[in-house]
N, C-alpha and C positions, 0 to 999 in steps of 0.2 A: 577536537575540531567541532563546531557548531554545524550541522547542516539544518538550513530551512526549508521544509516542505508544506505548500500548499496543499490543503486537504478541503474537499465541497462536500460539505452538509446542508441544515436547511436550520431557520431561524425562524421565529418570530419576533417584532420589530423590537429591538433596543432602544432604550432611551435613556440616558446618559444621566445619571442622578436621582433617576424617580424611582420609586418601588413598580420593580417589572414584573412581579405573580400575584397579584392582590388574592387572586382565589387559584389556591394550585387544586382545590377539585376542576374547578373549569379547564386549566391548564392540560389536568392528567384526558379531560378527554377527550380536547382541542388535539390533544399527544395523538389518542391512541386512533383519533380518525385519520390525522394527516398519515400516521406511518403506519396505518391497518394493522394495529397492534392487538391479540386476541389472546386469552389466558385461559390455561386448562383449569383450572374452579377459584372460586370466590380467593380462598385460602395464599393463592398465587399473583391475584390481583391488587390486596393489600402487600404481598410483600414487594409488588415494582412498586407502586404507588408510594411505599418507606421511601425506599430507594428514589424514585422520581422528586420526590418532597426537598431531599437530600440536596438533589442535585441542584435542585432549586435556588439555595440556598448560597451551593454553592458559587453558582453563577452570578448571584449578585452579589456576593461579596466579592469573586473576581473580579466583573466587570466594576463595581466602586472603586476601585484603585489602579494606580497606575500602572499599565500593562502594556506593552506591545503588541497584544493579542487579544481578544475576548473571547468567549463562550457562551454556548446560546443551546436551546432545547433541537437534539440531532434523535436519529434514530437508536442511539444508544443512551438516551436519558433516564431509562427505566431501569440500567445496570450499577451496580458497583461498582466504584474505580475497579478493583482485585475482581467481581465477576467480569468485564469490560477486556480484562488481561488476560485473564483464562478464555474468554470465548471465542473472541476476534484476532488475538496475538500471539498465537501459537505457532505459527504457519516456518517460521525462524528463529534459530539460536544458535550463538558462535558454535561453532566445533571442535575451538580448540587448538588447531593445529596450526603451525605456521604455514601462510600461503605464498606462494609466488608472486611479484612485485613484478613491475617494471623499472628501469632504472631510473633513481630521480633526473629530471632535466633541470639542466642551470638557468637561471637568472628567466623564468619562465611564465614569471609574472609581468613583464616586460612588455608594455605595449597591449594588455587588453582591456577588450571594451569594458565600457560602464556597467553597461547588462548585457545578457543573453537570456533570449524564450525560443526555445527551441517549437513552442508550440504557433510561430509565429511565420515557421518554415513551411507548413503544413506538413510536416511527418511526424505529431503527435497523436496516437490515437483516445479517443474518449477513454473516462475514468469510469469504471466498471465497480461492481459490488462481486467481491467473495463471497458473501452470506456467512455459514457458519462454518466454513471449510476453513484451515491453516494453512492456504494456497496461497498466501502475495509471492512467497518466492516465483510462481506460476505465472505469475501477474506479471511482476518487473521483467522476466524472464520475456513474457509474450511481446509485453510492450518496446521493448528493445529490440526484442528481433524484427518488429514490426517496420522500427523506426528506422535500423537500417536497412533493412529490403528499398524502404523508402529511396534514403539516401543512395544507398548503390543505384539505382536506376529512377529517376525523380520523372520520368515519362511513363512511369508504371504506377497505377494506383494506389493508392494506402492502404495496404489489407488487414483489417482486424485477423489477429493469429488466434487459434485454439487454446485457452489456456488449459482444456479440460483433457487435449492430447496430453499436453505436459504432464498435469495432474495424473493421471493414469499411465502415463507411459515410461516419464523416466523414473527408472529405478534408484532406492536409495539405499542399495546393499551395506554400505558402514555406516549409514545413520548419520551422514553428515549434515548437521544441524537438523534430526531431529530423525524420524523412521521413513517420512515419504509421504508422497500423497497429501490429504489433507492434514498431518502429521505432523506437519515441516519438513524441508528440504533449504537447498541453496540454489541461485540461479544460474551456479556454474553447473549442476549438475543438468539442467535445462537447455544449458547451450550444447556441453556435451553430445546429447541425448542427439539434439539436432543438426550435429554437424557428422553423426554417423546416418540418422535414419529419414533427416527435414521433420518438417511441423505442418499442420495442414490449417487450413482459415475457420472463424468461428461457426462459420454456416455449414461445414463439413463434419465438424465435431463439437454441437452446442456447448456450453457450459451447463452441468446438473448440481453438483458440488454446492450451490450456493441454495441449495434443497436440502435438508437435516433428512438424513439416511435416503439418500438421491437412487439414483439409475446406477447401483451399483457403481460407484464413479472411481474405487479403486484398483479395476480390471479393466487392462486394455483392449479397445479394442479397433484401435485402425491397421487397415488392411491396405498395404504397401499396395498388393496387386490391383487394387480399384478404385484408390482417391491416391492420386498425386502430389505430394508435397509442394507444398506454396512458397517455402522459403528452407533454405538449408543455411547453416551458419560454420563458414570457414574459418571461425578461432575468434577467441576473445584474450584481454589482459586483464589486469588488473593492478588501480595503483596501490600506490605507497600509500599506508593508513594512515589515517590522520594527518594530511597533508593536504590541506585547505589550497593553497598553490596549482599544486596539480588537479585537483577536481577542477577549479576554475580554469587552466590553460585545455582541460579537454573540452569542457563545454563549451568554450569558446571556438576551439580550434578544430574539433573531430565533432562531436555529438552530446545525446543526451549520456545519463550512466542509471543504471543499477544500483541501488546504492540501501546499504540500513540504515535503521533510524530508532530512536528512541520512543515510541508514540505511547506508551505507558497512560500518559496526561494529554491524549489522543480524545479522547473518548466526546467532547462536549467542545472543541476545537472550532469556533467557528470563523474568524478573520483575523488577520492580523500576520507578523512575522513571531512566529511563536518562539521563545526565549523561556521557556518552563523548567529547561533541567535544571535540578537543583547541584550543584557541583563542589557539594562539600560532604553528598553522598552518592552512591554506587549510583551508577546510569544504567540499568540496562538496555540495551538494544536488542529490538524482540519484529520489528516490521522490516520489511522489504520491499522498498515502493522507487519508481523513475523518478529523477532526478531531472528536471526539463532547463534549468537553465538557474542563474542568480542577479 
């Protein structure tokens, strides 16, 4: 199954045919002002700079050909594909185990709409940065619960959730997709976590996490007895994989989803319906981000 996900980054303008980096020194610095890019010594600054030159390169030869998507200078220009994976894409990895399904429904493609944006409902909340944490399961997990607190009561406010409660608080004792924390996790163990203890809003427990070696971000610390939970979650499903059908009759019919992705060739992503996997090799799928609609 193909899922496409919309990701916001930032660009400088394309132009469709022409040489887009005449001087990648100007570029690298135009880079490092827009995304306050700063390097521990000289030694460190040539080697993003390789790497940024790289990407450079690559980007224009992407964008010269015919693509469904383009790429454009983001705040991860200065990485390797492979450092890009390692630093940002950790947060998720299968487990391995069979999971429980829902039962397929029949004929269930049946009458839906053209599209769905679920962010058009207004129970979408803003797109956030992890930083350098392995937290999107954190992420899709907040953003979900977010979105039905929404929907359950649509005269109640949209509350940003705490991702950094999750991040810290649900435990990942079998290491399911990955040790916890900013380590990786899964978003089922998030709903879990909050359908015994709730979850409280962003402004109750900031996010730190997206700070390299933060406010101690892997010990919990909310206190049931003084901040009230904002949202409890009384159960979640999950469908049938790879079954294109059923994402689309939920989105249409129930909500947004939770969903992984392959974002590997993530990293420089800037418009378009992205159609990157290559499918005549392994795909991993390594992110975990909401899924708002098709």
């Amino acid at each position: 199954m193909k899922t496409v996900v919309l990701l916001v980054c930032s660009l400088y303008l394309i132009v469709e045919g022409s040489i887009l980096f005449p001087n990648p020194d100007q570029e690298f610095t135009n880079f490092k002002i827009k995304f306050n890019k700063t390097y521990r010594s000289w030694a460190e600054e040539e080697t993003r700079f390789a790497a940024f030159k790289k990407n450079l390169d690559r980007i224009e030869k992407h964008n010269g050909e015919k693509h469904s998507w383009k790429m454009g200078i983001t705040q991860f220009a200065d990485l390797t594909r492979d450092e890009f994976v390692q630093t940002h894409l950790q947060g998720y990895k299968p487990f391995g185990t069979k999971r429980p399904t829902m039962a397929k429904k029949e004929n269930i493609n049946i009458d839906l709409p053209e599209s769905v944006d679920w962010r058009e409902k207004g129970i979408i909340t803003e797109v956030r940065d992890q930083g350098m944490c392995g937290s999107c399961w954190a992420f899709a997990a907040a953003s979900q619960i977010a979105s039905y607190a929404k929907l359950n009561d649509m005269s109640h406010p949209l509350e940003e959730i705490s991702v950094q409660h999750l991040v810290s608080c649900s435990g990942n004792p079998l290491q399911c997709g990955g040790t916890g924390g900013c380590m990786g996790s899964i978003a089922q163990l998030a709903f879990t976590y909050t359908s015994l203890f709730g979850v409280v809003k962003e402004e109750d427990y900031p996010y730190t996490s997206d700070v390299p070696w933060g406010d101690d971000g892997e010990t919990c610390k909310y206190d049931a007895t003084t901040t009230p939970a904002t949202a409890v979650v009384m159960g979640f499903e999950t469908l049938p994989h790879n079954d294109l059908d059923s994402v689309m009759y939920h989105l249409a019919n129930v909500g947004p989803l939770a969903t992984t992705v392959a974002a590997s060739d993530g990293g420089l992503y800037f418009e378009g319906v992205f159609d990157g996997c290559d499918y005549n090799e392994n795909i991993e799928v390594n992110h975990q981000v909401q899924l708002v609609g098709y």
